[in-house]
C-alpha positions as CSV (number, residue, x, y, z in Angstrom):
1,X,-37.9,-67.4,-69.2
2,X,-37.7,-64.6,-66.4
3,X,-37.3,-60.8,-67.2
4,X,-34.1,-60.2,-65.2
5,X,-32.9,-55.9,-64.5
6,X,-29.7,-56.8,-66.7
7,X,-28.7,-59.6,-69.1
8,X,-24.7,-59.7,-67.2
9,X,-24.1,-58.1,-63.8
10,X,-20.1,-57.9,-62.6
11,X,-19.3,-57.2,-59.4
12,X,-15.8,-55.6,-59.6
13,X,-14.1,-53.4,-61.3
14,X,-10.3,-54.1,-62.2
15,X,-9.2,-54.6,-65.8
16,X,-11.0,-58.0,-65.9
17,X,-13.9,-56.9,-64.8
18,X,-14.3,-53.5,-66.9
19,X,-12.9,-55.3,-70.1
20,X,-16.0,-57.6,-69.6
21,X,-18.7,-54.9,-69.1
22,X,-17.2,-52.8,-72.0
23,X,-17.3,-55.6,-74.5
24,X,-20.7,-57.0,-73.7
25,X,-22.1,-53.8,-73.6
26,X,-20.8,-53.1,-76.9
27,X,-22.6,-56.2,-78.5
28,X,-25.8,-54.8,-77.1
29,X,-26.7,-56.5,-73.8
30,X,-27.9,-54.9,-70.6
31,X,-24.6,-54.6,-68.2
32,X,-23.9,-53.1,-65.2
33,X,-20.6,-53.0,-63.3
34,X,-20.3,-52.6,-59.4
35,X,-17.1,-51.4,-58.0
36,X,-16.8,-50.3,-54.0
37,X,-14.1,-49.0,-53.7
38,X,-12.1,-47.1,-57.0
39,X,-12.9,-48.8,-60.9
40,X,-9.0,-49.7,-61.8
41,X,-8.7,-52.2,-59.2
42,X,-5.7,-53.7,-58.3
43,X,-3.3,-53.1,-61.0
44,X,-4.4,-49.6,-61.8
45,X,-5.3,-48.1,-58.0
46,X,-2.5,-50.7,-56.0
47,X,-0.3,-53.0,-57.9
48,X,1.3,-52.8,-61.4
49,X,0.8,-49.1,-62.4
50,X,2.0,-47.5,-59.5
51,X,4.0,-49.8,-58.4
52,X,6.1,-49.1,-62.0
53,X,6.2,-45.1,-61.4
54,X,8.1,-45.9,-58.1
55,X,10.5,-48.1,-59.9
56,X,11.4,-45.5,-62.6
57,X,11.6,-43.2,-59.4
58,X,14.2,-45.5,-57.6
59,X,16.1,-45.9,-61.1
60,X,17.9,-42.4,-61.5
61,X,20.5,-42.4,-58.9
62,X,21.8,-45.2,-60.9
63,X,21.3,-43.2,-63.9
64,X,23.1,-40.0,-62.3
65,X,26.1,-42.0,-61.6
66,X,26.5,-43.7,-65.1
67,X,25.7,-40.3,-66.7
68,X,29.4,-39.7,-65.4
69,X,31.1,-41.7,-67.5
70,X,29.6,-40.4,-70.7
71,X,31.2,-36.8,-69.9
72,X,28.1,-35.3,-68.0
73,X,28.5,-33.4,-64.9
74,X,25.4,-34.2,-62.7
75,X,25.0,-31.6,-59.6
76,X,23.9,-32.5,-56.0
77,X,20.9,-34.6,-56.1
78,X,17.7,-34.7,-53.7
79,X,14.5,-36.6,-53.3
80,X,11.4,-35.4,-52.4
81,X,9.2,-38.6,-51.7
82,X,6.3,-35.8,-51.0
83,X,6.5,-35.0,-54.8
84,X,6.1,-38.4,-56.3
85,X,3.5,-39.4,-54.4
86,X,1.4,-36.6,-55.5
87,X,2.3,-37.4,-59.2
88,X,1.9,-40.9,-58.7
89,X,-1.6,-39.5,-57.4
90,X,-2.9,-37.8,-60.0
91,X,-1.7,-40.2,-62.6
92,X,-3.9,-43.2,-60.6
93,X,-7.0,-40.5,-60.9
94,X,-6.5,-39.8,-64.4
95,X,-6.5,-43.3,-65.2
96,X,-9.4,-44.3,-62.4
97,X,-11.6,-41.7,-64.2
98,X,-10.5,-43.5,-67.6
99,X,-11.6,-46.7,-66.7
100,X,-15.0,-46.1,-65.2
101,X,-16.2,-43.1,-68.4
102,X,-15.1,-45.8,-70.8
103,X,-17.9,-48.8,-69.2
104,X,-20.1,-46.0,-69.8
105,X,-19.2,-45.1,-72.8
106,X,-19.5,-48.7,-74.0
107,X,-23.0,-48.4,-72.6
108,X,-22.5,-50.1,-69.2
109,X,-24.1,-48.9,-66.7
110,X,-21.3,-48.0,-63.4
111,X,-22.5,-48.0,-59.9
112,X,-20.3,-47.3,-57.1
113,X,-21.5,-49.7,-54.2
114,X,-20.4,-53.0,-53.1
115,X,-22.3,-55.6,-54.7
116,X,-22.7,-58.9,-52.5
117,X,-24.6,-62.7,-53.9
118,X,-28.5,-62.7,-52.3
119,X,-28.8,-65.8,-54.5
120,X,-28.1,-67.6,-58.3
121,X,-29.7,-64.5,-59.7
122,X,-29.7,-61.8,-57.2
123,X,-27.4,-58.6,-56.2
124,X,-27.6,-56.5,-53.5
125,X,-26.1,-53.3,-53.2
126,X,-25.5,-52.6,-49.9
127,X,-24.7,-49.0,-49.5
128,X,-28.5,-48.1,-51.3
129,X,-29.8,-51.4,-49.6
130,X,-31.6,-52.2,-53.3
131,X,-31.5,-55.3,-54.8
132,X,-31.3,-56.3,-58.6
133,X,-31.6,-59.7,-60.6
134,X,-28.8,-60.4,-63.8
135,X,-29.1,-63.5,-65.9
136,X,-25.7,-64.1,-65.6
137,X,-23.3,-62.8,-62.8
138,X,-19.6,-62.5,-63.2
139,X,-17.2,-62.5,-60.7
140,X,-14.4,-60.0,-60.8
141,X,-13.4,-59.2,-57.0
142,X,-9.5,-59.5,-57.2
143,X,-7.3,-60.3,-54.3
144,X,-5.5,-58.4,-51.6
145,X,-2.6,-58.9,-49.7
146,X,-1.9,-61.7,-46.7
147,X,-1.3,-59.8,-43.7
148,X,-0.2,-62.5,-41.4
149,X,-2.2,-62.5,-38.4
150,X,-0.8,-65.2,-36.7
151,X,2.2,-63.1,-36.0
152,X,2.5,-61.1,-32.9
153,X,2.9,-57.4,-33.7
154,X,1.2,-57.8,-37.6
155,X,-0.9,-54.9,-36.9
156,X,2.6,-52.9,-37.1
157,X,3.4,-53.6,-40.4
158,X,2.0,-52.5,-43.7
159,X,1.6,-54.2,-47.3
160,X,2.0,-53.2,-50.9
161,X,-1.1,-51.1,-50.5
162,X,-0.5,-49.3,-47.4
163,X,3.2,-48.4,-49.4
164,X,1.9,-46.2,-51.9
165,X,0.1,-44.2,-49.3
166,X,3.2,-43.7,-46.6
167,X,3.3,-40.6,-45.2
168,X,7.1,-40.0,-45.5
169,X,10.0,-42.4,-46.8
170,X,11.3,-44.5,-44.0
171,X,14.9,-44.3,-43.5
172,X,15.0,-48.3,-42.5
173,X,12.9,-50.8,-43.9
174,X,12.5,-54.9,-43.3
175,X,10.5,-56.7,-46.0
176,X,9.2,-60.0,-45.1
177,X,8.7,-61.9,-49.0
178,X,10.7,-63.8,-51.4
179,X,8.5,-63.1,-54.1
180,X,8.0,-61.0,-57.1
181,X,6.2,-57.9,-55.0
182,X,8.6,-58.2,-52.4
183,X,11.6,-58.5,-54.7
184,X,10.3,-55.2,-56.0
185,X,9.5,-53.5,-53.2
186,X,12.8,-54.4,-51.6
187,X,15.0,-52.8,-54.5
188,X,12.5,-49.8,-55.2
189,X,12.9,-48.4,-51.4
190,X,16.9,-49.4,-52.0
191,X,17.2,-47.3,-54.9
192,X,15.2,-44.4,-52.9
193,X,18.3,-44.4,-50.7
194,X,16.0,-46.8,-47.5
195,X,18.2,-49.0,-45.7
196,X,16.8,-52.4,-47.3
197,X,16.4,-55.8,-45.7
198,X,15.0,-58.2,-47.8
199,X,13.6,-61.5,-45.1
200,X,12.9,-65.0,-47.2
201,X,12.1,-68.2,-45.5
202,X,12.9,-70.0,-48.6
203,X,16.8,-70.9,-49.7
204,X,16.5,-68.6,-52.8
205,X,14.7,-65.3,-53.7
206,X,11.7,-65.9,-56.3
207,X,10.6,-69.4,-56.2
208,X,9.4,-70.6,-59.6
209,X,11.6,-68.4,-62.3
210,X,15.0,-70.5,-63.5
211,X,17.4,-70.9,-60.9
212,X,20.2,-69.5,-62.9
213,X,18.4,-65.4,-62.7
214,X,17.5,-66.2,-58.9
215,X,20.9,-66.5,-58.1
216,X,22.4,-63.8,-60.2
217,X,19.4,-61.6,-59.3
218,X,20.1,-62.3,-55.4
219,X,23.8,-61.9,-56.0
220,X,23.3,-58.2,-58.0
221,X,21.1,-56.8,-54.8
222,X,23.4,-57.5,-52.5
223,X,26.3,-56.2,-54.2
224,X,24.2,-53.1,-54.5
225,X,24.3,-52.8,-50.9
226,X,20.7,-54.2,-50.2
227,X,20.8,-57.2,-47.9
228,X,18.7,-60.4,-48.7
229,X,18.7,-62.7,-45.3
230,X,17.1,-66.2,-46.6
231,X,16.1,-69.2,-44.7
232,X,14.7,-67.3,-41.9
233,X,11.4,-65.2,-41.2
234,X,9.7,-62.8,-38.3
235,X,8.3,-64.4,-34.9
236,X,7.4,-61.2,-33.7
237,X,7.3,-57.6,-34.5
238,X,7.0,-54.8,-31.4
239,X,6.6,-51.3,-31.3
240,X,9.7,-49.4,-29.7
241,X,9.2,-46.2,-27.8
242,X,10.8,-44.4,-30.6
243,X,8.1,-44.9,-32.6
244,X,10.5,-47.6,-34.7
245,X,9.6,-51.4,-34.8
246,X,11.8,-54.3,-33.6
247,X,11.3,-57.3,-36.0
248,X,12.6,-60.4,-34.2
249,X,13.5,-63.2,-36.9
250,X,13.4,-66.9,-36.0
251,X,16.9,-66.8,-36.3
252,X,17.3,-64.9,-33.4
253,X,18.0,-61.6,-35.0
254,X,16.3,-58.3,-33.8
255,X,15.9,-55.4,-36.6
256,X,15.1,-52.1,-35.7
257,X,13.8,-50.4,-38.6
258,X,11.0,-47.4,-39.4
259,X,8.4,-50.1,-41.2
260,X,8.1,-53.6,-41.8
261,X,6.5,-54.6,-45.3
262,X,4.7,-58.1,-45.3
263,X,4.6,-59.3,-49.0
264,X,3.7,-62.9,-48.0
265,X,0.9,-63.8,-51.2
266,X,-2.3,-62.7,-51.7
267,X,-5.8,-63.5,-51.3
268,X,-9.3,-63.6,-52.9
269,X,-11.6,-61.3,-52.1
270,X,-14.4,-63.5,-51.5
271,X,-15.1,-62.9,-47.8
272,X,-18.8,-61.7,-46.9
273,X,-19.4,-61.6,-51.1
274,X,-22.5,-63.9,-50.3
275,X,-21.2,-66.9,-52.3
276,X,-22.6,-70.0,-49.9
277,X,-26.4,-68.1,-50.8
278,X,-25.5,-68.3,-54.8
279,X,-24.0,-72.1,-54.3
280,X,-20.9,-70.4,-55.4
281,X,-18.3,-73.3,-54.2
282,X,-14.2,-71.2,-52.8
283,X,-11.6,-73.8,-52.1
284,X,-9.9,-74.1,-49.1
285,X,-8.0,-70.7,-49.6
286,X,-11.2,-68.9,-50.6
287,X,-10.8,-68.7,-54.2
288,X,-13.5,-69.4,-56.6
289,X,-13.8,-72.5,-58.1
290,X,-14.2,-72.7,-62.0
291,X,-14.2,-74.9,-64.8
292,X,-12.3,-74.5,-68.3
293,X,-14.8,-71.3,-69.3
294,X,-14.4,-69.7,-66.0
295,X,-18.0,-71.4,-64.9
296,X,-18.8,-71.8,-61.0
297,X,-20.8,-74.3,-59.2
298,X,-23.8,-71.9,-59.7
299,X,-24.7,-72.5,-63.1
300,X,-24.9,-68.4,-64.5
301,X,-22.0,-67.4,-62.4
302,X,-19.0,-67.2,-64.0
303,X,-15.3,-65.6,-62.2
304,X,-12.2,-64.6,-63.8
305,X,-9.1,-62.6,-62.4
306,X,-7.0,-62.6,-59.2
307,X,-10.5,-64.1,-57.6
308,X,-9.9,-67.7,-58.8
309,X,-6.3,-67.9,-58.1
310,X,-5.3,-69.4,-61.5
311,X,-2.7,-66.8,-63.0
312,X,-2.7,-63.9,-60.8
313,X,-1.6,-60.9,-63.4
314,X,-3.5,-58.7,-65.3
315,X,-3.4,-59.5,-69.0
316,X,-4.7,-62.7,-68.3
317,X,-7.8,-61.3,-66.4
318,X,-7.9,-59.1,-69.6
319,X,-7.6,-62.6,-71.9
320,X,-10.1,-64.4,-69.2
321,X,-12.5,-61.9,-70.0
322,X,-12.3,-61.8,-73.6
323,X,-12.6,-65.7,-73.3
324,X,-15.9,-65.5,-71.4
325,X,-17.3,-63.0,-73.9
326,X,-16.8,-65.8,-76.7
327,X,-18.2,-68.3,-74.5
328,X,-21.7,-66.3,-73.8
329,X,-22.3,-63.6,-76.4
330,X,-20.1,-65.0,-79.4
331,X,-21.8,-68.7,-79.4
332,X,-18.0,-69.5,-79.8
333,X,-16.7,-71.5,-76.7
334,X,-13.0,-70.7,-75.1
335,X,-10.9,-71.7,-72.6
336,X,-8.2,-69.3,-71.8
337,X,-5.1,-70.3,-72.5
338,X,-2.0,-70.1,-70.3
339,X,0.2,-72.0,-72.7
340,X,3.5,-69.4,-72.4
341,X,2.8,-66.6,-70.2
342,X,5.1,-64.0,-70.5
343,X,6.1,-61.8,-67.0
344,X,8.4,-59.8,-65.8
345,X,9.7,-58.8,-62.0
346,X,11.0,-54.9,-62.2
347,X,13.9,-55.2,-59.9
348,X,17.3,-54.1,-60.7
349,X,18.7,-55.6,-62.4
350,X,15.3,-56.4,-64.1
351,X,14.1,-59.8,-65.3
352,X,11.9,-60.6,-68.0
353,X,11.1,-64.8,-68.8
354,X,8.5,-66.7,-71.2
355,X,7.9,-70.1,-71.1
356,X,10.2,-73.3,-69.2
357,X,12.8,-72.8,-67.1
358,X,16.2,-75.1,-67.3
359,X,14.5,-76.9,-64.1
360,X,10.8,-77.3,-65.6
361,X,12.2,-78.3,-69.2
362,X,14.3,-81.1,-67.7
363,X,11.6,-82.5,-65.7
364,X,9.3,-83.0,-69.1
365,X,11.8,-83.7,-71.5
366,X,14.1,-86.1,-72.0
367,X,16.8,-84.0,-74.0
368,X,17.7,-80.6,-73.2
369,X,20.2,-77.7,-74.8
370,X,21.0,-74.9,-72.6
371,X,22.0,-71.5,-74.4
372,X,23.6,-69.4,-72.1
373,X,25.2,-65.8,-72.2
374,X,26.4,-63.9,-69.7
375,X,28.5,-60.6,-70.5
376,X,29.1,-56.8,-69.6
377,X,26.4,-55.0,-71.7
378,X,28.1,-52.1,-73.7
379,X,26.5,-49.1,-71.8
380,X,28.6,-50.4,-68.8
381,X,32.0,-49.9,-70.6
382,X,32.0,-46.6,-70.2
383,X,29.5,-46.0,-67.0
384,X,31.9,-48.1,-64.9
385,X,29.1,-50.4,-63.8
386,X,30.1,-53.7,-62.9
387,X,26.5,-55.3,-63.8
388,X,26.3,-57.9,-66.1
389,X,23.6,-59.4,-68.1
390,X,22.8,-63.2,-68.2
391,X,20.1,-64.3,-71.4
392,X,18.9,-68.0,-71.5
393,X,17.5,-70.2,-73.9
394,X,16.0,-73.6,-73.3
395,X,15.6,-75.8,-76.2
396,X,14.1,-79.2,-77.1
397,X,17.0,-81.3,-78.3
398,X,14.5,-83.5,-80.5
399,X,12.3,-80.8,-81.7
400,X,14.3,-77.7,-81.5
401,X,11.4,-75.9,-80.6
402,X,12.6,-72.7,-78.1
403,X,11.0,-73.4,-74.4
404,X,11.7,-70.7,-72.8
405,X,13.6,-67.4,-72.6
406,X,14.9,-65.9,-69.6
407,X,16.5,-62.4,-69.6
408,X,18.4,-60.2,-66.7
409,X,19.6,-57.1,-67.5
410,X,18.3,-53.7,-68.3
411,X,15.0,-53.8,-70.4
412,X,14.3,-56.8,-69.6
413,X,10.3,-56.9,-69.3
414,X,10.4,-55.2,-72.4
415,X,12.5,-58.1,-74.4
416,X,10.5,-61.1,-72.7
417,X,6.9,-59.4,-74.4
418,X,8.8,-59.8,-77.8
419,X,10.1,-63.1,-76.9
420,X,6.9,-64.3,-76.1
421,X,5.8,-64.1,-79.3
422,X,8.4,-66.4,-80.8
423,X,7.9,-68.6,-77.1
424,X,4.0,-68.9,-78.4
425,X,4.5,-69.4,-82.0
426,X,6.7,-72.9,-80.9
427,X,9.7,-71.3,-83.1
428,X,12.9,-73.1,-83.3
429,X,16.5,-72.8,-82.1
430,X,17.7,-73.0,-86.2
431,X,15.2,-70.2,-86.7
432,X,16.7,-68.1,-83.8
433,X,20.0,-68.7,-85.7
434,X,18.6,-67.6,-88.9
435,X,17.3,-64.1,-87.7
436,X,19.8,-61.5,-88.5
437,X,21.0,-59.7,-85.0
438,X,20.4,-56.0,-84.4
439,X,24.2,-54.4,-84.0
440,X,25.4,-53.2,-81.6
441,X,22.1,-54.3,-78.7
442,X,22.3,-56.5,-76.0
443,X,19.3,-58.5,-77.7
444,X,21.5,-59.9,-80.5
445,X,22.9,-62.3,-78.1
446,X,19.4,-64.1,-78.2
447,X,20.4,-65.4,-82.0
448,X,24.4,-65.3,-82.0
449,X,24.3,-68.2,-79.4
450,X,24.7,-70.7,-81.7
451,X,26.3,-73.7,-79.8
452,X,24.7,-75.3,-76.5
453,X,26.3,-74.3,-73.4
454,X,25.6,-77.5,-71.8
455,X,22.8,-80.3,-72.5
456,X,20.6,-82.2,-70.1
457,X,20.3,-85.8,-70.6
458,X,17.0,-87.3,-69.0
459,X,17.8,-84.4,-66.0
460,X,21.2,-84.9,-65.7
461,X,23.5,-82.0,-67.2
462,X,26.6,-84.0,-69.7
């Protein structure tokens, strides 16, 4: 057998890719962990972290205004965008430094290079032009965003990355997305006071979650003041003499806003990672291909994370990782499992789901119950706040078993990581009914809904 420099070599290091390292360091084999650019990688350095600080950021204006109601007196109000970028700044730093002492710590070793594929066995780091061998070779590059180049005028426009970096706030803004970053990004610049277009191509915002939160999601921004323009998308965006942008749409409409945000997908870093010399097969969108243990086409290369395109969030790179550790170091084969997959979109109103939607659930089974709720929540009595709250259950009519749960409303993230739980542990509608509620709580409508709303019948609703 050949002596190789290290026993598991990852190139990248987001959450995946680090939570590898750190664990097969730990059970004593040889690891080291390239990262180009900052260890943290997407979610930590440009996605989910900072991403949430602006979203608390865009939430107080709201929060002055309902403080009102409650007998508080809240002075004039101002926003320094200069500020939060700088705390949002050293947060990502503190947490950067976190990431890469604790490979070490584990007894990885970190290099700070970009690592490309010489062959099934070899790395080379290209900034120090040497080259190492690794038994096995994991995968761990992550994605970044579309930009679009077909479009005249894409060289105007930024993505979620370029966001967190702007230089000032732009007073008018056009995003081009009807996704779960753009829904975001749309309603964080909104509630920092941007003049907010939100441009879909699609009929409704956030294709894939239930159809009943789209709509009352879609509905809520707009009565917010942020305007969400579907069925239509950019031909063209030009520079002005003014330094603003003019963003024609297909429809015929011309924008003139400060910046245009392109939130259009994402995809895998893969180009020039040197995967044709490994025999590391992409498919036709440049993902990596894997089998049910995260396996390429190169026998000891393995993938996991945003880099395959399977379930592009963090916790599951985190669970694809622990997966793979069990496969090679644990002589305890896994597949990961994406059986009930809790997420969450933190707009505002925020929405938090687990499991089926009504849609899904009436495609697969023949007998459906629909538990629906829709009310004021109580902080809105006095606040003044005309925002309501919709909670969803979808339920096997045979089985009883609990679907899916879909929440909108304040907290909702947070409500659809305890739901999942029950989602995952295939509990029933009776047990729902049999858990005491918490009063008073928004939550307790989630086991006080104790007749069907409406049932489907082999997809049709009776």
């Amino acid at each position: 057998m050949p002596a190789y420099d290290y026993d598991l070599f990852v190139i990248g290091g987001g959450s995946g890719g680090v939570r590898a390292a750190r664990v097969a360091a730990s059970l004593g084999k040889r690891v080291a962990i390239a990262e180009e650019y900052r260890f943290g990688g997407t979610c930590v350095i440009r996605g989910c972290v900072p991403k949430k600080l602006f979203v608390y950021a865009s939430q107080f204006p709201e929060h002055f205004e309902d403080a009102k109601g409650f007998g508080w007196s809240v002075g004039e109000s101002r926003f320094d965008w200069s500020k939060l970028m700088a705390a949002k700044d050293k947060e990502i730093e503190r947490l950067e430094g976190l990431y890469q002492t604790n490979a070490g710590k584990a007894g990885a070793e970190t290099i700070t290079d970009r690592a490309v594929l010489e062959g099934p066995h070899e790395i080379r780091l290209v900034g120090s032009g040497r080259t190492v061998t690794a038994d096995k070779i994991l995968i761990a590059t992550g994605g970044r965003p579309n930009r679009f180049p077909a479009m005249p005028g894409a060289e105007h426009c930024i993505t979620s990355e370029e966001a967190f970096h702007l230089p000032e706030l732009p007073k008018r803004i056009a995003v081009l997305g009807g996704g779960y970053i753009a829904v975001e990004f749309a309603n964080i610049f909104h509630g920092l006071g941007v003049e907010t277009v939100l441009v879909y191509r699609g009929k409704e915002i956030l294709q894939g979650f239930d159809d009943d939160l789209r709509h009352e999601l879609h509905e809520a921004m707009e009565r917010k003041g942020l305007r969400v323009h579907c069925c239509d998308t950019f031909e063209k965006v030009e520079m002005r003499g003014d330094g603003t942008l003019a963003a024609t749409c297909k429809s015929g409409e011309v924008m003139i806003v400060d910046q245009v945000m392109l939130a259009i997908g994402r995809t895998a870093n893969t180009e020039n990672l040197g995967c044709e010399k490994a025999g590391v097969e992409l498919d036709e969108r440049g993902a990596v291909i894997v089998d049910e243990h995260s396996r390429t086409s190169a026998e000891n290369i393995y993938a996991i994370g945003d880099v395959t395109h399977r379930v592009q969030l963090t916790p599951v790179a985190i669970h694809e990782a622990m997966c793979l550790i069990d496969t090679l170091y644990r002589d305890k084969p896994t597949s990961p499992d994406y059986g009930a997959i809790a997420t969450a979109v933190f707009s505002q109103p925020e929405l938090g789901v687990v499991g089926l939607s009504e849609q899904e659930a009436a495609k697969r089974f023949a007998d459906v119950e629909i538990y629906r709720a829709s009310f004021r929540p109580m902080k809105a009595t006095l606040s003044g706040r005309s925002e309501r709250m919709l909670m969803k259950l979808v339920v096997d009519g045979e089985s009883r078993r609990v679907l899916g749960a879909h929440v909108l409303g304040a907290d909702a993230g947070e409500l659809a990581q305890v739901l999942a739980i029950a989602v995952k542990a295939e509990l029933t509608k009776d047990q729902f009914d049999a858990t005491m509620a918490v009063h008073p709580t928004a939550a307790e409508e989630l086991v006080t809904m104790y007749q069907p709303s409406y049932r489907l019948k082999d997809g049709n609703r009776v």
